[in-house]
C-alpha positions as CSV (number, residue, x, y, z in Angstrom):
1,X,-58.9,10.9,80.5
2,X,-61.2,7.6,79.8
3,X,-60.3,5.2,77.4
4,X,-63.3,6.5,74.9
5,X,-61.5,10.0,74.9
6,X,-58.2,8.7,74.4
7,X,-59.4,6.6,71.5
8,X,-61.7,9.6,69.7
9,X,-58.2,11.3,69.9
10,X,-56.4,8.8,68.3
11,X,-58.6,8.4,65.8
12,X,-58.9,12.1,64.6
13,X,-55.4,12.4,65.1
14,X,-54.9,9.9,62.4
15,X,-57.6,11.5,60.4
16,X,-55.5,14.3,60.3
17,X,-52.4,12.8,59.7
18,X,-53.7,11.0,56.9
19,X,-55.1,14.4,55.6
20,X,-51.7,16.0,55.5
21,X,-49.8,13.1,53.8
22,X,-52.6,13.1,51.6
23,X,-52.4,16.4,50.7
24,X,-48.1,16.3,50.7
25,X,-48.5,13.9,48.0
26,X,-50.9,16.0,46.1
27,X,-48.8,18.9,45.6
28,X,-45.4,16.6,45.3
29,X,-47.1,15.1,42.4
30,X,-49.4,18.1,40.7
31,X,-47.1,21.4,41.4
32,X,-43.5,20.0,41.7
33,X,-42.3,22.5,40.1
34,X,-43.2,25.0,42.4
35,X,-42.3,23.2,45.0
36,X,-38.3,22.5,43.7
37,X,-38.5,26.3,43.0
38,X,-39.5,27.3,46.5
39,X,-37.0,24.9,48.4
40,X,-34.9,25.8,45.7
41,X,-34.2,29.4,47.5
42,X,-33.0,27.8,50.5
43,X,-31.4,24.4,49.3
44,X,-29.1,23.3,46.0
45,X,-30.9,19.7,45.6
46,X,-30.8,18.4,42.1
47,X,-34.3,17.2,40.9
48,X,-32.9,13.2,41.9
49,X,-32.0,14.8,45.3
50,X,-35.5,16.7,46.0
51,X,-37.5,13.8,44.7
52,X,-35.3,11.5,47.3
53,X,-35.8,14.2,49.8
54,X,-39.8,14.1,49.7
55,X,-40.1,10.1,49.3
56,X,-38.3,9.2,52.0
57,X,-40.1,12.5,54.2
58,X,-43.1,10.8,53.5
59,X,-42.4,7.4,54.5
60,X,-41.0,8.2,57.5
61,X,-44.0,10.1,58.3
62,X,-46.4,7.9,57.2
63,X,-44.8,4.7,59.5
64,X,-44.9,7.4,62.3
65,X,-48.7,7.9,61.4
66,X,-49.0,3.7,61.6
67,X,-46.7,3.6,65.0
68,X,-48.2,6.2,67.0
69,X,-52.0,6.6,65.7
70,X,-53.4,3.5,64.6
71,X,-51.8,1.1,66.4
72,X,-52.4,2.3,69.5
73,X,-56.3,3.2,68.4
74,X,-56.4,-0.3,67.5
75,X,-55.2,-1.8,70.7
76,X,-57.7,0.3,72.3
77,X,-60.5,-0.5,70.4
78,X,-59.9,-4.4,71.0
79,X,-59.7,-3.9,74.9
80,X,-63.1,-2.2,74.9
């Protein structure tokens, strides 16, 4: 694999990444409540909880996005 493959990777990898966070957020913010009640079935989180839950989900996957998509597309695209 050549460095122009790896980095077309990279890059739709983060397009996609970006997409589902994107999209996470949307139905965090627009359908919450179905959402809660569909986790609610499986876990007893208080509303505090879920919202806690869902921040901090998203976070963590958006600085794994940052660590292992664009920073390494960036570094690529400066060394060629």
């Amino acid at each position: 694999m050549n460095m122009i493959h790896l980095t077309d990777f990279l890059l739709y990898s983060l397009i996609i990444n970006y997409l589902i966070l994107i999209i996470w957020f949307a139905v965090f913010v627009f359908a919450k409540d179905w959402m809660k009640q569909v986790h609610g079935q499986w876990f007893n989180l208080s509303s505090g909880q879920f919202d806690a839950v869902h921040y901090g989900g998203m976070a963590v996957y958006k600085i794994g996005i940052l660590l292992l998509n664009l920073v390494p597309f960036i570094a690529l695209k400066m060394l060629s």
